[in-house]
Each structure stands twice: as C-alpha cells, then as structure tokens.
CHARMM internal coordinates of N, CA and C (Angstrom, degrees):
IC EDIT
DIST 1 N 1 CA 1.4440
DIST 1 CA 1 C 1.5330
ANGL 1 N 1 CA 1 C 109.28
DIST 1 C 2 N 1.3592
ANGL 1 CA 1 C 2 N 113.92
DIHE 1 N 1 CA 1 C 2 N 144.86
DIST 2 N 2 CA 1.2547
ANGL 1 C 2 N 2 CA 110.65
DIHE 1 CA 1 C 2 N 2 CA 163.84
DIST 2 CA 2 C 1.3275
ANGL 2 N 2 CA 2 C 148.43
DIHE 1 C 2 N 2 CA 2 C -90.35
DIST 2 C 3 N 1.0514
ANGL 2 CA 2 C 3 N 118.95
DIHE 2 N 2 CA 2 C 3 N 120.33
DIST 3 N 3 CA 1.6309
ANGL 2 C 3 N 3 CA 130.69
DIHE 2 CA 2 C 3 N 3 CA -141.60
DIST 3 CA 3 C 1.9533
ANGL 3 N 3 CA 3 C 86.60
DIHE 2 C 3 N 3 CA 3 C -80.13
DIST 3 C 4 N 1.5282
ANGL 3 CA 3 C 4 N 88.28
DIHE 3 N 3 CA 3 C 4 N 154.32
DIST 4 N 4 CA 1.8967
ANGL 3 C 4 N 4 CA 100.63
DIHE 3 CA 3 C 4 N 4 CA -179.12
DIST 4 CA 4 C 1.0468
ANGL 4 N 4 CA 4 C 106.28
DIHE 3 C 4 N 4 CA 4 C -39.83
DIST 4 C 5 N 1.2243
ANGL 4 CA 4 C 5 N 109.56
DIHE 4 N 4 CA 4 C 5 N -62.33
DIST 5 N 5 CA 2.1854
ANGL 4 C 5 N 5 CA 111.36
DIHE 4 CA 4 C 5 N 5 CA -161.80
DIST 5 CA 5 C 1.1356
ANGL 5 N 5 CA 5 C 111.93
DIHE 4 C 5 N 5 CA 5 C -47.21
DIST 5 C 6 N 1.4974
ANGL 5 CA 5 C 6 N 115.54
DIHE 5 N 5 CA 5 C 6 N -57.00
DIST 6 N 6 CA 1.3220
ANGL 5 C 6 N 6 CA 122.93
DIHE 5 CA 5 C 6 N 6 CA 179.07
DIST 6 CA 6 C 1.8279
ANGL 6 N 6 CA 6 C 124.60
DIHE 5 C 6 N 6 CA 6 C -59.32
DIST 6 C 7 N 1.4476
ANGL 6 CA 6 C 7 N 121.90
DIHE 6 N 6 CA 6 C 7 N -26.16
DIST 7 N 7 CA 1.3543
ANGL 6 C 7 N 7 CA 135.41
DIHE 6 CA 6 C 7 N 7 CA 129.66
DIST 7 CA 7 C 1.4077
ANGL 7 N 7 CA 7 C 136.05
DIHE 6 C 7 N 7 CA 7 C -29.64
DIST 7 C 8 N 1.1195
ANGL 7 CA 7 C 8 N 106.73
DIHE 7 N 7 CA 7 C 8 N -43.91
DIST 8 N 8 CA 1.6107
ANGL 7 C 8 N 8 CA 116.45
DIHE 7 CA 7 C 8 N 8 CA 174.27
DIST 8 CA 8 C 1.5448
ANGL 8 N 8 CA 8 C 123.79
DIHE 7 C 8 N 8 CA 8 C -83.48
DIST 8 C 9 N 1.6477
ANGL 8 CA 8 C 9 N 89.28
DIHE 8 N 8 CA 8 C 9 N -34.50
DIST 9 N 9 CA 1.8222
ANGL 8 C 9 N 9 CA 85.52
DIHE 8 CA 8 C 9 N 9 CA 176.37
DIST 9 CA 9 C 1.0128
ANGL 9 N 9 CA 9 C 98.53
DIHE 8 C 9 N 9 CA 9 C -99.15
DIST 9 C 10 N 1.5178
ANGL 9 CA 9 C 10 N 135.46
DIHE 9 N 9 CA 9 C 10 N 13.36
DIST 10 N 10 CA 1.7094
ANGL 9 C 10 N 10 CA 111.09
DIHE 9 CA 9 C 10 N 10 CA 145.96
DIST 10 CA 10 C 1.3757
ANGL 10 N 10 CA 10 C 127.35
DIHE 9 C 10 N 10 CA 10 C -66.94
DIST 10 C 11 N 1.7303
ANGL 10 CA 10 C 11 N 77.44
DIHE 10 N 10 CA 10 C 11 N -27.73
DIST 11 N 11 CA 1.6301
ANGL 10 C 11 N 11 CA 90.47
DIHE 10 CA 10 C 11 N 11 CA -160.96
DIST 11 CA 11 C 1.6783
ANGL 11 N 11 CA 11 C 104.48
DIHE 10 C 11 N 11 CA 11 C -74.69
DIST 11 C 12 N 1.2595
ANGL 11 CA 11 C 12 N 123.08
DIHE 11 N 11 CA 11 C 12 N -31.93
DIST 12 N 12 CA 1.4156
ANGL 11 C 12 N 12 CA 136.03
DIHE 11 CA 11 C 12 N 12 CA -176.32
DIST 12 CA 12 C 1.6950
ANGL 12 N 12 CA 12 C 108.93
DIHE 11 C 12 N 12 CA 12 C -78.04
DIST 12 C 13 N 1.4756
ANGL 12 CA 12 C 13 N 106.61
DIHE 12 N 12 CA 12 C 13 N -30.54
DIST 13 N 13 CA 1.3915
ANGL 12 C 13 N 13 CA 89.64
DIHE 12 CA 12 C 13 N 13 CA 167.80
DIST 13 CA 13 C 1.5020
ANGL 13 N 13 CA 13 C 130.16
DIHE 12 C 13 N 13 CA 13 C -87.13
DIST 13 C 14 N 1.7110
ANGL 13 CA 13 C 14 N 113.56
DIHE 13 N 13 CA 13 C 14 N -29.19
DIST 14 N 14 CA 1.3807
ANGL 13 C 14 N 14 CA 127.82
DIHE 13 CA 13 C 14 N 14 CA 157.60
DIST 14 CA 14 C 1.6025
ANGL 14 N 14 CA 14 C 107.22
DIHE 13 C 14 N 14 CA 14 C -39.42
DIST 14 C 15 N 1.5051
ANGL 14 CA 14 C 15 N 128.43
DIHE 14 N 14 CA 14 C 15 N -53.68
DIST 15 N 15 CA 1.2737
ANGL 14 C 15 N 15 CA 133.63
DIHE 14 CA 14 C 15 N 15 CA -160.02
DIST 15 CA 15 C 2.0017
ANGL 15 N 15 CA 15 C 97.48
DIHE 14 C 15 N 15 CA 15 C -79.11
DIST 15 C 16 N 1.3169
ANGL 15 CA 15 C 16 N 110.23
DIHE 15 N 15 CA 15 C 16 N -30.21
DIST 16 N 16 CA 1.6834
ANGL 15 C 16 N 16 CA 111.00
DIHE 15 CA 15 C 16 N 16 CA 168.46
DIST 16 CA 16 C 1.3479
ANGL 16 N 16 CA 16 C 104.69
DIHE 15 C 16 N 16 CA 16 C -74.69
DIST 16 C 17 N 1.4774
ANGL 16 CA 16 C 17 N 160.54
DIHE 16 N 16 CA 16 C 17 N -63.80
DIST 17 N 17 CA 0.9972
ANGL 16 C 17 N 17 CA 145.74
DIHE 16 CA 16 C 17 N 17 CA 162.71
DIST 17 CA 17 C 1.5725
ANGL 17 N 17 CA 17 C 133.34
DIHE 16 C 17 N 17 CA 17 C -42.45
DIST 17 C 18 N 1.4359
ANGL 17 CA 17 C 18 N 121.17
DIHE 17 N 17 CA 17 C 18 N -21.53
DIST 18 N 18 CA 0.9805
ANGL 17 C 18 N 18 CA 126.03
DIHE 17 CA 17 C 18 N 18 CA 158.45
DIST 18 CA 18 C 2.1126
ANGL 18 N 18 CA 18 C 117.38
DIHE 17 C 18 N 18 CA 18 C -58.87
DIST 18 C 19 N 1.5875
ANGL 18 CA 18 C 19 N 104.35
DIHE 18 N 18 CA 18 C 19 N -49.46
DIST 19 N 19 CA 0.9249
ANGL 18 C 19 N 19 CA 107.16
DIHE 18 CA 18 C 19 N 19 CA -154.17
DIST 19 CA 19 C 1.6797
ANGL 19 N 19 CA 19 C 100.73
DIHE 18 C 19 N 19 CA 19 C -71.00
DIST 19 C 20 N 2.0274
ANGL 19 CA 19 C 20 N 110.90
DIHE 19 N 19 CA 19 C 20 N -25.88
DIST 20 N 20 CA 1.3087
ANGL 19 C 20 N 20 CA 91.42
DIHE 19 CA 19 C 20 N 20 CA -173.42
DIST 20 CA 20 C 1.8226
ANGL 20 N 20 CA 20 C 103.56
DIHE 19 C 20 N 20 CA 20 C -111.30
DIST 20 C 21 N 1.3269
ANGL 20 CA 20 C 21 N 118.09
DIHE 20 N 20 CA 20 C 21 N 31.77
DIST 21 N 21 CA 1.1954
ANGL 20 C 21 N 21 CA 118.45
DIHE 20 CA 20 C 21 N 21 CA 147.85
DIST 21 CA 21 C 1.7937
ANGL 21 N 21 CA 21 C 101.42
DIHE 20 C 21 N 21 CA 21 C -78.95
DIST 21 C 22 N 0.7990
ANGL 21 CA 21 C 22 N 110.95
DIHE 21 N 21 CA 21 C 22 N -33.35
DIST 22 N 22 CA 1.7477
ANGL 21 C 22 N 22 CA 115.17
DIHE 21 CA 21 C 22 N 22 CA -156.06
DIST 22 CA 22 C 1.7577
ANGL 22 N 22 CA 22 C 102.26
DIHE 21 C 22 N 22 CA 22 C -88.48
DIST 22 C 23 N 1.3535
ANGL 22 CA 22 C 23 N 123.53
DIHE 22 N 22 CA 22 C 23 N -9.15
DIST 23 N 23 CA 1.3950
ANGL 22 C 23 N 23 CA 149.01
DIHE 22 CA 22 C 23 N 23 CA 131.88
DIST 23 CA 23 C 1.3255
ANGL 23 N 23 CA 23 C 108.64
DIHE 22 C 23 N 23 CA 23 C -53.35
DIST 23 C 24 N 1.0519
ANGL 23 CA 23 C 24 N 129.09
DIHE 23 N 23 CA 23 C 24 N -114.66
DIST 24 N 24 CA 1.5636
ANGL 23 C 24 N 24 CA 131.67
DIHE 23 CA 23 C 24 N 24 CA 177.54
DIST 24 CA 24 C 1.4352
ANGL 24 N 24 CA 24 C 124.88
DIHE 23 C 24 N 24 CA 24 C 10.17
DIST 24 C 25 N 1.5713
ANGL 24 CA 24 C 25 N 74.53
DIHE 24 N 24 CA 24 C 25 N -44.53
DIST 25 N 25 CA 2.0950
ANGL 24 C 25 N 25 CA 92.20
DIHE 24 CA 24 C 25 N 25 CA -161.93
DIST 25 CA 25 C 1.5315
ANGL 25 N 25 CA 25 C 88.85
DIHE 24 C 25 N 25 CA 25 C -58.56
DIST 25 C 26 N 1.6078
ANGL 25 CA 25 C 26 N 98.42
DIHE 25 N 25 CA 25 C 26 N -84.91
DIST 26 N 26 CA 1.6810
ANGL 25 C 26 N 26 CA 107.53
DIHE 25 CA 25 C 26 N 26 CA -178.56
DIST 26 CA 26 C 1.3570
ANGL 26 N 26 CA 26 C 128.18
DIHE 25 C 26 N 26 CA 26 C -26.11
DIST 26 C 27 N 1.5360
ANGL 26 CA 26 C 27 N 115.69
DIHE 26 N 26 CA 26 C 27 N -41.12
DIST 27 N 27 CA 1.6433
ANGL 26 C 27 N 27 CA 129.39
DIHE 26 CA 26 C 27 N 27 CA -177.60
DIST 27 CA 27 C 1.9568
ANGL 27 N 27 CA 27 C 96.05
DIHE 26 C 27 N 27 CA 27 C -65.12
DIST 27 C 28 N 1.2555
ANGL 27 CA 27 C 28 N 112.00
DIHE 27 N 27 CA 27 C 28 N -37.30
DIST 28 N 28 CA 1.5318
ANGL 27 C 28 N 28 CA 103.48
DIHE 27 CA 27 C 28 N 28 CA 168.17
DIST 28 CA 28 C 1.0491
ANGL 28 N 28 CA 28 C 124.26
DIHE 27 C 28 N 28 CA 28 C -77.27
DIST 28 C 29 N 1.7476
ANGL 28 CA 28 C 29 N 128.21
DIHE 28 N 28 CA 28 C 29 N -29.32
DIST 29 N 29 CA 1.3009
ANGL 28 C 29 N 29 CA 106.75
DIHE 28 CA 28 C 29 N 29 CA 178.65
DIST 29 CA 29 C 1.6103
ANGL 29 N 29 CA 29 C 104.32
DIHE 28 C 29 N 29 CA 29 C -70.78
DIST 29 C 30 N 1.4310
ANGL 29 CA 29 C 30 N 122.86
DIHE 29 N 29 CA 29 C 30 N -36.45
DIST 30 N 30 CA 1.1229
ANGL 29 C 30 N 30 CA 125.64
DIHE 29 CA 29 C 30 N 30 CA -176.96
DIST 30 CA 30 C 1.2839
ANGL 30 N 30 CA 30 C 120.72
DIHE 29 C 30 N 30 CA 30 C -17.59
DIST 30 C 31 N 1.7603
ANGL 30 CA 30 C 31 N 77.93
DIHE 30 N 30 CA 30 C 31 N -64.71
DIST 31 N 31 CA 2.0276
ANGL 30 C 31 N 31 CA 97.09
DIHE 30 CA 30 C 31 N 31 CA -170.54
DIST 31 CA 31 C 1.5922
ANGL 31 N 31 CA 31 C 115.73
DIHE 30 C 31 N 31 CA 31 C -78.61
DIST 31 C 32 N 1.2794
ANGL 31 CA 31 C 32 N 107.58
DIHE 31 N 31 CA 31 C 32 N -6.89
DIST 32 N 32 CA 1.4363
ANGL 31 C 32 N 32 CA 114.07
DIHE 31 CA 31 C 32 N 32 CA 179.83
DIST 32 CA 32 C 1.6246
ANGL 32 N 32 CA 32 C 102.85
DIHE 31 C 32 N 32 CA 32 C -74.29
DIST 32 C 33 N 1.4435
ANGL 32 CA 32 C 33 N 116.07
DIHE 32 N 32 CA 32 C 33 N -53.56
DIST 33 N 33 CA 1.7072
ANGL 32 C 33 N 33 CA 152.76
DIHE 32 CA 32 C 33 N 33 CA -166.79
DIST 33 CA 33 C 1.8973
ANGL 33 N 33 CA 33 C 82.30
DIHE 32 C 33 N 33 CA 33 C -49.78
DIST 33 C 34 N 1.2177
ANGL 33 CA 33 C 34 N 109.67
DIHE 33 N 33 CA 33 C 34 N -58.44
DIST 34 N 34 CA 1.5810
ANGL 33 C 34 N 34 CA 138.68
DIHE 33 CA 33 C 34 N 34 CA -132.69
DIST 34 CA 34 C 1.9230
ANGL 34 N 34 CA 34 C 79.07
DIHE 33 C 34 N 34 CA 34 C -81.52
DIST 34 C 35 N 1.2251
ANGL 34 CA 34 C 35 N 118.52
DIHE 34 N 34 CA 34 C 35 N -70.53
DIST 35 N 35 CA 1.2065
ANGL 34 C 35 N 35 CA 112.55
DIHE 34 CA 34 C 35 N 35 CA -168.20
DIST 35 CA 35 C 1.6547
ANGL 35 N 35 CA 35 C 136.39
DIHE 34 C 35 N 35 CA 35 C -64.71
DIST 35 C 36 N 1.6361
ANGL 35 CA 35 C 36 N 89.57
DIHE 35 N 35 CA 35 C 36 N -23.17
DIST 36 N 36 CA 1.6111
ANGL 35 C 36 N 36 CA 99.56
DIHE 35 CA 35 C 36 N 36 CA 173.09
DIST 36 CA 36 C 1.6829
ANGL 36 N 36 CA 36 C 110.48
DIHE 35 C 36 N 36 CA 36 C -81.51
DIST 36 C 37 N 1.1138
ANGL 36 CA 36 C 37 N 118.36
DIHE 36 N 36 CA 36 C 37 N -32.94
DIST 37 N 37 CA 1.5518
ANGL 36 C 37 N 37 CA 105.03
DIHE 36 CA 36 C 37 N 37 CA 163.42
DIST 37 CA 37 C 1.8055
ANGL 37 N 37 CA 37 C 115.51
DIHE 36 C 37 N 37 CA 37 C -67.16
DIST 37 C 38 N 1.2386
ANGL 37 CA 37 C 38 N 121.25
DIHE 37 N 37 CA 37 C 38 N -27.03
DIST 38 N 38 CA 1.6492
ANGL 37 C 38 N 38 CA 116.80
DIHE 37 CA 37 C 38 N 38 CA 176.94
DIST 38 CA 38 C 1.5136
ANGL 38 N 38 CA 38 C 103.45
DIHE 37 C 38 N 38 CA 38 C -78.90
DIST 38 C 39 N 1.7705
ANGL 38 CA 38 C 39 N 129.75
DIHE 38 N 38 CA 38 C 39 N -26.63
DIST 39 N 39 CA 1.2283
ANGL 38 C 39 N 39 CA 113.90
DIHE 38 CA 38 C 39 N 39 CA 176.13
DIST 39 CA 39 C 1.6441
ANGL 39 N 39 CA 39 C 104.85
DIHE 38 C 39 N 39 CA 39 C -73.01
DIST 39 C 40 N 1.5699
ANGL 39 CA 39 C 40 N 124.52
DIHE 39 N 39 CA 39 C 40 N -36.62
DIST 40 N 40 CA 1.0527
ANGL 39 C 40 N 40 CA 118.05
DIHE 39 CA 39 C 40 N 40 CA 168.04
DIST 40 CA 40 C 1.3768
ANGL 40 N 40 CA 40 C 145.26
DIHE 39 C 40 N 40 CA 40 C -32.37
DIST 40 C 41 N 1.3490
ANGL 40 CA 40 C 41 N 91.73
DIHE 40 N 40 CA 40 C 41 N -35.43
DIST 41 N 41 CA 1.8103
ANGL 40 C 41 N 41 CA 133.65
DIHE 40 CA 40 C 41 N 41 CA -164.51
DIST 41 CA 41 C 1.4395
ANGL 41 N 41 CA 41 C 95.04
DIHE 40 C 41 N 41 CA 41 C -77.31
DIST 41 C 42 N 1.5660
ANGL 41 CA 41 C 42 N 114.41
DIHE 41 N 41 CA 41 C 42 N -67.14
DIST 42 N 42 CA 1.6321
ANGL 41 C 42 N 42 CA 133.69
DIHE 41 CA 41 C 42 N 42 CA 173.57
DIST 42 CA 42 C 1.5380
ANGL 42 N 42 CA 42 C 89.19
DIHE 41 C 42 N 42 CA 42 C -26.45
DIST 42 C 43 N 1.3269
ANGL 42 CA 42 C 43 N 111.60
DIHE 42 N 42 CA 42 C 43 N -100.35
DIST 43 N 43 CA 1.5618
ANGL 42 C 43 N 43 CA 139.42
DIHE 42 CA 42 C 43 N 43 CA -173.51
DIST 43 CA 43 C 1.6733
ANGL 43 N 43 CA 43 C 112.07
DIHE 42 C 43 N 43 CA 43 C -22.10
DIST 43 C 44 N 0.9346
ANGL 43 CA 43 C 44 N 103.63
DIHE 43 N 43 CA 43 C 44 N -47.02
DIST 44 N 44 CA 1.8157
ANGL 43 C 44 N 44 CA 119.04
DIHE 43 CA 43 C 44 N 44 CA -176.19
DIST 44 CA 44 C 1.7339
ANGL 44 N 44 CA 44 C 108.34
DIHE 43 C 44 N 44 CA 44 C -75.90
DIST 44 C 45 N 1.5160
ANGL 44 CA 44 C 45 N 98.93
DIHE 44 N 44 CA 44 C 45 N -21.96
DIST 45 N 45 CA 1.3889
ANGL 44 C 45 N 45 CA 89.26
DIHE 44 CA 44 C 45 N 45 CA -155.55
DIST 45 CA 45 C 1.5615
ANGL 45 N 45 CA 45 C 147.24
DIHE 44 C 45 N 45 CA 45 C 65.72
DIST 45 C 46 N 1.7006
ANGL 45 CA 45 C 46 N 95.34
DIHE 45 N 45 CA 45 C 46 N 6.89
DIST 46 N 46 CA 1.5483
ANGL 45 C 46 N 46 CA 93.37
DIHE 45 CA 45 C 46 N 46 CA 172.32
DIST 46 CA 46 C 1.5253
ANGL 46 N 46 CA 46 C 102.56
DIHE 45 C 46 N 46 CA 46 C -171.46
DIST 46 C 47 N 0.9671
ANGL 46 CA 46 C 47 N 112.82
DIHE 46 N 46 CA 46 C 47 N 171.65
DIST 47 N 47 CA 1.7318
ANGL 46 C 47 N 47 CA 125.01
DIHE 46 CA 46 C 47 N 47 CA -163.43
DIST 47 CA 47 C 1.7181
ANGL 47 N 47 CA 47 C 103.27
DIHE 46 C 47 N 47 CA 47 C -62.48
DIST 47 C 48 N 1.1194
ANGL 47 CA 47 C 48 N 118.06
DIHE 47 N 47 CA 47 C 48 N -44.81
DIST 48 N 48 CA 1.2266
ANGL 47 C 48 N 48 CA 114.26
DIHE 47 CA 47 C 48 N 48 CA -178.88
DIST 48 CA 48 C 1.8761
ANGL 48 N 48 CA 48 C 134.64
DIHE 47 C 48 N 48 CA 48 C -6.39
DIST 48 C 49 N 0.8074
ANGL 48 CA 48 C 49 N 113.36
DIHE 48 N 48 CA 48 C 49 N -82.44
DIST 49 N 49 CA 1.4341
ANGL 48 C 49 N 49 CA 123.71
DIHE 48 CA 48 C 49 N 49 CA 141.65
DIST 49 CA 49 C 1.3293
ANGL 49 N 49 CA 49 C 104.71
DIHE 48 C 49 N 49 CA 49 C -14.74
DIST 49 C 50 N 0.9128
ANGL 49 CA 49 C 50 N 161.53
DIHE 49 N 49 CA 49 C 50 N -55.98
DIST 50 N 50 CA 1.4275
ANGL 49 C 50 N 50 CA 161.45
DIHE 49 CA 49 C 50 N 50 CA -160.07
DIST 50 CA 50 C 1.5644
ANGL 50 N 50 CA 50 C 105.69
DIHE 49 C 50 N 50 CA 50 C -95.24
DIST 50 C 51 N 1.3358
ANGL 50 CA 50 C 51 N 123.77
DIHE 50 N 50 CA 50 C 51 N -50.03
DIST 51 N 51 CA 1.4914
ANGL 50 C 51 N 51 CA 137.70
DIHE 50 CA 50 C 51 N 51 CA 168.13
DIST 51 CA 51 C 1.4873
ANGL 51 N 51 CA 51 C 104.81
DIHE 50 C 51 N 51 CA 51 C -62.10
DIST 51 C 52 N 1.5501
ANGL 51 CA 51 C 52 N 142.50
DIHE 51 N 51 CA 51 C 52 N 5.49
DIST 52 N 52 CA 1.2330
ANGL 51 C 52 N 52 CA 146.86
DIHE 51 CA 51 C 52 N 52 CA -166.51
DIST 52 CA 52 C 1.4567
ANGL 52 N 52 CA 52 C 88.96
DIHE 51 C 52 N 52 CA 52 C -112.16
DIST 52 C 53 N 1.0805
ANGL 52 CA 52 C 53 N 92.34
DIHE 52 N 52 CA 52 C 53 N -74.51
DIST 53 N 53 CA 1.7431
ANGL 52 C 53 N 53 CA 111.18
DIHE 52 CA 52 C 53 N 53 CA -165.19
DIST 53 CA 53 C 1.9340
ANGL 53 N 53 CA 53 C 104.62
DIHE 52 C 53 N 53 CA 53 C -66.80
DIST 53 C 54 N 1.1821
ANGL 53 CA 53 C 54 N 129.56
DIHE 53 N 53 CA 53 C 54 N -13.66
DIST 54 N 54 CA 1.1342
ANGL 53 C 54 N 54 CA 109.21
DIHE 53 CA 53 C 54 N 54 CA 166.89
DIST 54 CA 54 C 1.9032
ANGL 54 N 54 CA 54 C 101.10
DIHE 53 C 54 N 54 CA 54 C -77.77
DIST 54 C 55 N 1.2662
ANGL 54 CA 54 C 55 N 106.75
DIHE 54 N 54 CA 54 C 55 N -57.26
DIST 55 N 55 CA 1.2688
ANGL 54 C 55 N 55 CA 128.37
DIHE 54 CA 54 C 55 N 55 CA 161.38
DIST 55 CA 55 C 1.5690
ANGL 55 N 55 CA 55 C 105.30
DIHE 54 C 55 N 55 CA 55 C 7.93
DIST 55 C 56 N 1.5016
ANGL 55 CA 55 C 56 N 102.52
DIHE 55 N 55 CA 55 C 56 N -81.67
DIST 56 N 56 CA 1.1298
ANGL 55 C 56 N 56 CA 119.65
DIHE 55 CA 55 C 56 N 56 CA -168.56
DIST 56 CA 56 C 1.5823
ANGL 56 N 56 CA 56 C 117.78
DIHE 55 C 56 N 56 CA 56 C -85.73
DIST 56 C 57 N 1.4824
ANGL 56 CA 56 C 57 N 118.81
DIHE 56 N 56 CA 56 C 57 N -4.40
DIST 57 N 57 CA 1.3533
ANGL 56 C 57 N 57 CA 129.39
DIHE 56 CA 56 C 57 N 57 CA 167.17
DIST 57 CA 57 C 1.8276
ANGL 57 N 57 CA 57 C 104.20
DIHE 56 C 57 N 57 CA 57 C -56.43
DIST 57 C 58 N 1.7568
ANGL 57 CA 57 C 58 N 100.29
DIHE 57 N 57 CA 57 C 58 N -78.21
DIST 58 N 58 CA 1.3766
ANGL 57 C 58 N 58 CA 109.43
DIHE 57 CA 57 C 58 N 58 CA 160.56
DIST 58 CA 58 C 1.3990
ANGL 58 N 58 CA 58 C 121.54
DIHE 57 C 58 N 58 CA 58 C -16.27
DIST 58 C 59 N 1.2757
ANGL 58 CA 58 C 59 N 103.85
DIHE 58 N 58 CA 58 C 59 N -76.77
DIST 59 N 59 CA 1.4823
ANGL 58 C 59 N 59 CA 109.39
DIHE 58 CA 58 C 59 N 59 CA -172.17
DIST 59 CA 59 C 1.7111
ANGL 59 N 59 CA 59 C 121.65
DIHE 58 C 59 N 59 CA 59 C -41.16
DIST 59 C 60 N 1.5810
ANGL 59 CA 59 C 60 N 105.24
DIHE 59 N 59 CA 59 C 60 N -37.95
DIST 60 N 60 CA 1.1773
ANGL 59 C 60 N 60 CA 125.84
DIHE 59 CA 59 C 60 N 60 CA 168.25
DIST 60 CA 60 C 1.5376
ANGL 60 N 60 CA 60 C 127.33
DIHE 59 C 60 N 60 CA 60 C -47.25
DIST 60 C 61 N 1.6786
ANGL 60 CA 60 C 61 N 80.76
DIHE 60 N 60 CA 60 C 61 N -54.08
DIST 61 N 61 CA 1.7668
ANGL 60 C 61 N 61 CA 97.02
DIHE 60 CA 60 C 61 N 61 CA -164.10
DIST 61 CA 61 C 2.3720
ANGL 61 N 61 CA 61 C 92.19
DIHE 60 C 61 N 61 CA 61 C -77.81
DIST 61 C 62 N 0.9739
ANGL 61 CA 61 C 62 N 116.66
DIHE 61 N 61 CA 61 C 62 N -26.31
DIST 62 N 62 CA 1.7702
ANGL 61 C 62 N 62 CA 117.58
DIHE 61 CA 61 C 62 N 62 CA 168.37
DIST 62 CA 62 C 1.6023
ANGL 62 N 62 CA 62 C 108.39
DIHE 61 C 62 N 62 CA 62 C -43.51
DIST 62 C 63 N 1.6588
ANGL 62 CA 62 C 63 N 104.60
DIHE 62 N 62 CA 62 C 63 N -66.86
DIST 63 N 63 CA 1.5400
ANGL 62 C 63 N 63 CA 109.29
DIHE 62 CA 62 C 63 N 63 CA -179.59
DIST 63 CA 63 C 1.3356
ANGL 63 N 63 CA 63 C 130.34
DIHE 62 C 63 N 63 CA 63 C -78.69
END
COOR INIT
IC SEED 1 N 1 CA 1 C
IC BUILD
C-alpha cells in the first residue's frame, strides 16, 4: 500500500507537470498567434496588421 508521503509527491509532481504542460500549450498558441500576424506584416508590407490585432486585443480585454 501506499504510504501518505509517497501519495503526495505524486500528487505534487503530477500537479508540476500539469502546470507546465498547461504553459507550453499557451507559449504555442502564442507563437503560433505571434507569427501569423508577422507573416501578415511581411505580405502587407507594413505593421498594420499588428496595430489591428493589438487594437482589438484591448478592445476585447475592456468588454
């Protein structure tokens, strides 16, 4: 059987791998989010695209 201690630091290490899978995730959409507005940027020729989408980040994060 498994004794407490040994229970807890499963449980504490399951809950540390959770937290930086659950990191990761986000750091990819980030960079995913992050790169299709800079290929945009390329393509457009100018920042715009990027001045939209912060734009509308804000606007988001108000309502």
């Amino acid at each position: 059987m498994i004794d407490l201690v040994s229970a807890l630091l499963i449980a504490i290490v399951s809950v540390c791998f959770g937290l930086l899978i659950g990191i990761q995730i986000a750091h990819i959409h980030y960079v995913r989010r992050l790169a299709h507005l800079a290929k945009r940027s390329v393509y457009s020729k100018t920042i715009a695209p990027i001045l939209v989408a912060a734009r509308d980040q804000r606007k988001n994060k108000a309502a």
